[in-house]
C-alpha positions, -999 to +999 in steps of 0.1 A: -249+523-805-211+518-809-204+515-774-238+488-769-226+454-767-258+438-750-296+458-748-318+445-715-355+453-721-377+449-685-403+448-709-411+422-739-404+449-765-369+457-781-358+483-800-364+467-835-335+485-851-310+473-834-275+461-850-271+421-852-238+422-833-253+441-800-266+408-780-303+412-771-321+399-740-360+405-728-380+397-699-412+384-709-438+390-676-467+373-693-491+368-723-521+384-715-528+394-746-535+358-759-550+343-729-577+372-717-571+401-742-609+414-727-586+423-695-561+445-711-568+482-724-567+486-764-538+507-762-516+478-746-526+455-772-520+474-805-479+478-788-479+441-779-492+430-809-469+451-829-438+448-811-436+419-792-439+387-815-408+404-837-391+411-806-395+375-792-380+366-825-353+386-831-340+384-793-313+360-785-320+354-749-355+352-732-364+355-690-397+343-681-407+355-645-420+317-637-422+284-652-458+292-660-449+322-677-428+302-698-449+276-707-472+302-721-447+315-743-435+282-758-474+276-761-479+308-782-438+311-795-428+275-794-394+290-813-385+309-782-376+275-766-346+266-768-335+306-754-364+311-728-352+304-692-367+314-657-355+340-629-379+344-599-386+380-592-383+392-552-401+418-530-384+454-529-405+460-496-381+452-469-392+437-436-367+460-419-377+491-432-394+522-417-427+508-401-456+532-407-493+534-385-515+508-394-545+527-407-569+497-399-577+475-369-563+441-373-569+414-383-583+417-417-580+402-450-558+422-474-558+427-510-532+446-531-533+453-564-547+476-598-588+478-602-583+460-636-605+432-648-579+405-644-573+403-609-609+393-605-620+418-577-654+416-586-656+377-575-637+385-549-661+409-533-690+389-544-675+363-524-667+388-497-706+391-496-714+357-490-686+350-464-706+380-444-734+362-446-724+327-438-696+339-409-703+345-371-676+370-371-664+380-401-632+397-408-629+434-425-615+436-463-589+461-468-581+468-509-552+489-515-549+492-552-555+518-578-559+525-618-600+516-622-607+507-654-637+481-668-671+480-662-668+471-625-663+502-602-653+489-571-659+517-555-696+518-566-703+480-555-690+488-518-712+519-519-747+500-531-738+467-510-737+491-481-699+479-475-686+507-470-680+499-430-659+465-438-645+473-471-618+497-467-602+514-501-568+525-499-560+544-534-522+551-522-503+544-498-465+547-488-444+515-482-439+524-445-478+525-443-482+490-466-451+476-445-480+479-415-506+468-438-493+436-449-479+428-408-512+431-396-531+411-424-553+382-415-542+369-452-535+382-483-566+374-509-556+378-547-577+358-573-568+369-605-578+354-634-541+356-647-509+362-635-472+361-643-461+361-615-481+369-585-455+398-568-478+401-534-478+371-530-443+371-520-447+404-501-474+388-478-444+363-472-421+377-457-444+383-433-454+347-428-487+357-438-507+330-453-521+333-485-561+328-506-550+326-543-557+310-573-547+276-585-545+290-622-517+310-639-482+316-618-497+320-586-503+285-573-463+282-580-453+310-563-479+304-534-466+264-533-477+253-502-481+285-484-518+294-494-551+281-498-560+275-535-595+281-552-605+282-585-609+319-594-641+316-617-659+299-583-678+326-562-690+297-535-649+284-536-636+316-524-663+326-499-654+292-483-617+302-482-626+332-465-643+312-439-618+290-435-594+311-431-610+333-404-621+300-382-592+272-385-570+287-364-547+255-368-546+256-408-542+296-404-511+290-379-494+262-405-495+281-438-479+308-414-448+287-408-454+277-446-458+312-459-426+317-441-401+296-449-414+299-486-409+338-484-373+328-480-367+314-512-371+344-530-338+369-532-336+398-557-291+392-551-303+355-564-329+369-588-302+395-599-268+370-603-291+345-627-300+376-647-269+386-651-256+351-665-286+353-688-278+388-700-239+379-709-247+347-721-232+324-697-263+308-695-245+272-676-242+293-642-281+296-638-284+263-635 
């Protein structure tokens, strides 16, 4: 430890032994474990709820990922405010990288992302359902995602809706091959119930790909204007967006442009400069 003069934890969890002298900084994601514990495995919430209230205390600097994110923890740690500020996260999936084969035929809505209860895919596909129903020519769904846990197998709803010819579930796939995925989407569609920040989002983006996404948690500020926002607990809301989104060609073409120029504003060399300030302590040059 003699060499340590500042510890960075990516995580909301410090090494509760550490000397007072070595300057200590976190990045707190979210609070999932107040707001929808339900959602998280018991595992997770034994370590958060043993680690991370002391860390947020002893810690002299906090990074939320958004402005929601950092409401929640003044909510929940309203000591943490006066050294809580906010550094936008970026996409580490370059546009300009090695283009893989799309394995789909386009277009199609997209959806990437874990199996966990929190990002709400069992709305979403019930949704899914009733946008089939209601739609003269509906698109495909592709999922790309992975780590099923809950009591909703995705995997088992495609099979006994008979979806298994529109839904298409990717388990893993390379970024060359998601690079292809996400050019080719119709839209991106992520619901969750709760988000931090919302890192697909910003993915779809860069493509100019418009966005279906919640108007709860981070994600309605990171989508801004780019996206069409329902109300995640709504079944009815989100079959609408689907339809929308296949049939207003004009809406479609304007949160393009808007899904575009919004992509721009986020830079990991911006997102990585305000860190650093925040890490040293020379808080005044984030601002």
């Amino acid at each position: 430890m003699d060499a340590i003069d500042v510890f960075w934890s990516p995580f909301p969890q410090l090494p509760v032994l550490l000397p007072p002298r070595i300057r200590k900084v976190l990045t707190v994601h979210d609070v999932v474990r107040r707001r929808f514990p339900t959602t998280m495995t018991r595992g997770t919430l034994v370590k958060e709820a043993l680690l991370t209230p002391l860390s947020l205390r002893i810690a002299d600097h906090l990074v939320a990922d958004s402005h929601f994110t950092r409401s929640e923890v003044m909510t929940f740690f309203p000591g943490a405010g006066c050294k809580i500020d906010v550094v936008y996260l970026a996409s580490s999936l370059r546009t300009d990288g090695a283009m893989g084969t799309c394995p789909l035929s386009a277009p199609y809505f997209l959806f990437v992302g874990s199996y966990e209860p929190r990002k709400n895919i069992k709305r979403m596909l019930h949704a899914y359902v009733q946008y089939r129903t209601s739609c003269l020519s509906p698109l495909d769904l592709v999922v790309v995602g992975s780590g099923q846990w809950g009591d909703f197998s995705v995997f088992d709803f495609t099979q006994t809706s008979n979806l298994q010819s529109c839904v298409h579930l990717i388990r893993h796939v390379d970024d060359s091959v998601l690079r292809a995925l996400y050019a080719h989407a119709q839209a991106l569609v992520l619901v969750s119930l709760y988000e931090g920040f919302g890192l697909p989002l910003v993915e779809a983006m860069q493509w100019g790909i418009p966005l279906i996404a919640s108007n709860t948690s981070a994600l309605a500020e990171i989508a801004g204007d780019a996206a069409l926002l329902v109300d995640p607990n709504d079944t009815d809301a989100i079959a609408k967006a689907f339809g929308r989104m296949t049939e207003d060609v004009t809406m479609r073409q304007e949160l393009s442009h808007k899904a575009e120029a919004r992509g721009r504003q986020f830079s990991w060399k911006k997102a990585a400069s305000e860190s650093m300030a925040l890490i040293v302590g020379d808080r005044a040059s984030t601002k």
